[in-house]
Every structure is written in structure tokens, then in C-alpha cells.
C-alpha positions in Angstrom: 212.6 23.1 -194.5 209.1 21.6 -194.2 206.3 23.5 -191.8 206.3 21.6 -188.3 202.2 21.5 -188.5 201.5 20.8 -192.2 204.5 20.0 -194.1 204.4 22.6 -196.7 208.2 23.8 -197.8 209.0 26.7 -196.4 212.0 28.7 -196.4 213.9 29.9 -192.8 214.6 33.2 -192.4 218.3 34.3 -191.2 217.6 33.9 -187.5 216.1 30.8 -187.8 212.9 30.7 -187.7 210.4 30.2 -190.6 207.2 31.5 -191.7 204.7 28.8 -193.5 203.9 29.8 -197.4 200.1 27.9 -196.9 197.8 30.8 -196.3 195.5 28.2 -194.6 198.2 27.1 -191.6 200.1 30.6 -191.3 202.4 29.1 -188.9 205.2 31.3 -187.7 208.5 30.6 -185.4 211.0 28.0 -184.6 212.1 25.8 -187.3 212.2 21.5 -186.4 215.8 22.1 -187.0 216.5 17.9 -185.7 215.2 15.7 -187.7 216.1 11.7 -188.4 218.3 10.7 -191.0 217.9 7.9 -193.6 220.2 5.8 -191.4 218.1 6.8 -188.5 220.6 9.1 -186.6 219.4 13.0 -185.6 220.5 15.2 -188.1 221.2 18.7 -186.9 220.1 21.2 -189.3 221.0 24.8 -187.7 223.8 25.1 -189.4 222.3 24.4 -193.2 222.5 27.1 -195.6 221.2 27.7 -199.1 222.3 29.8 -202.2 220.6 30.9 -205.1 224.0 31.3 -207.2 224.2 29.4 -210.3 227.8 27.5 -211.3 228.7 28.9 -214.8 228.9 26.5 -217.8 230.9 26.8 -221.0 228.8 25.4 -224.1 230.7 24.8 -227.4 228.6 25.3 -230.5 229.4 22.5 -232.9 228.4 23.4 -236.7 228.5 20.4 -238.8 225.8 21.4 -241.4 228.6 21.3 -244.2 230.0 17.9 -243.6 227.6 15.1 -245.5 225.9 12.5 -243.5 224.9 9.1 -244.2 225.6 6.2 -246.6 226.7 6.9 -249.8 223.5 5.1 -252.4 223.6 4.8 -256.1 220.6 4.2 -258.0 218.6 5.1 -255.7 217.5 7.8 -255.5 218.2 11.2 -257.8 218.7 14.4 -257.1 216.1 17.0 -257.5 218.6 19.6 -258.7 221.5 18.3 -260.4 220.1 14.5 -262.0 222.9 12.7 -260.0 222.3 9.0 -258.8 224.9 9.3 -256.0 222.9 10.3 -252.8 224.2 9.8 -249.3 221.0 9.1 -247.2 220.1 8.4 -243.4 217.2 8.1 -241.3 216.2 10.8 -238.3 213.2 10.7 -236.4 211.8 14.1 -236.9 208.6 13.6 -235.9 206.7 11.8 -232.8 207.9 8.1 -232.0 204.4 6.9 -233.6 205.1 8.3 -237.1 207.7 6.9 -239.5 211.4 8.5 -239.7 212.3 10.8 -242.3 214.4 9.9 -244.9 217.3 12.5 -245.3 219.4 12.6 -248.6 222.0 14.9 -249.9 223.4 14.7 -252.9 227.4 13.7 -253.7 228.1 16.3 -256.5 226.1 19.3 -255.7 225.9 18.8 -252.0 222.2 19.8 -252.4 219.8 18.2 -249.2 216.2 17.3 -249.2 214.4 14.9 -247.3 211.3 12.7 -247.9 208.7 11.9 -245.5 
């Protein structure tokens, strides 16, 4: 609910009434509790409720660090660790959208990953 003399947000009280959170207007009592719609009908508000409660969620954790990304290359590149010529590679932005992706490669055989900038 909104103070009737200066529009700050305040919150009513159980009975109804509501107590202004601007030090500067301090207005205390009866709530505007009519207001007009967006169709432009009164809306009667005495009966409005709010809750603090928060709906749970259930998040599944997907771990997909072990499978290998990208498009297999050969020749291009070589791996750091093992000498092998067959990378898969992809691009990820990393960084802000102003500086150029990263370039992340793993390698077929040893399934080592590295990426260049």
C-alpha cells in the first residue's frame, strides 16, 4: 500500500491501518483501501493480504565435466600433454561481450583440457 499524502510504500498493520516509513511525512491511520483499477473500476483492497513465505524449489545438479565437448579437429591443434593431433574444440565467451571468446580444446586420447585465449 502507498501513503495517502506522499506515496511512499508502506506496509498496513493487521487492523488496517498503516504507518508511513518517510521520516519526513510520518503519517499514521486509515489506509486508501479503494483505489481504481487498470480497467477503471474501484478496487476494494480490505481484504488483501501478504506473506513472507517462500515456495520451495528442487534444483538438480547436472555434472557433465567428464563428457567431451565440441567438434572433433585434426591437425590443428596438439595437445600439450600427450602430442596428439585429435582435439575436440569449441568456443565460450568467458570473458565480457567486448573481448574475444575463448577457445576451449580437449584432447581425444588423454581427455586432457586447456583452453587458449
Amino acid at each position: 500500500m502507498f501513503c495517502p499524502q506522499c506515496g511512499t510504500l508502506s506496509f498496513p498493520t493487521p487492523s488496517g491501518d498503516i504507518k508511513c516509513t518517510n521520516y519526513k511525512c510520518g503519517y499514521e491511520g486509515p489506509a486508501n483501501i479503494v483505489i481504481k483499477g487498470l480497467d477503471g473500476k474501484d478496487v476494494d483492497l480490505s481484504k488483501a493480504t501478504s506473506s513472507t513465505e517462500t515456495e520451495t524449489r528442487v534444483y538438480e545438479v547436472i555434472k557433465d565435466s567428464d563428457k567431451i565437448h565440441g567438434v572433433l579437429t585434426s591437425g590443428t591443434y596438439m595437445c600439450p600433454k600427450c602430442d596428439s593431433i585429435e582435439v575436440y574444440s569449441y568456443l565460450e565467451q568467458t570473458r565480457s561481450s567486448d573481448e574475444p571468446e575463448t577457445r576451449m580444446l580437449t584432447c581425444k586420447e588423454c581427455s586432457h583440457g586447456w583452453r587458449e585465449y
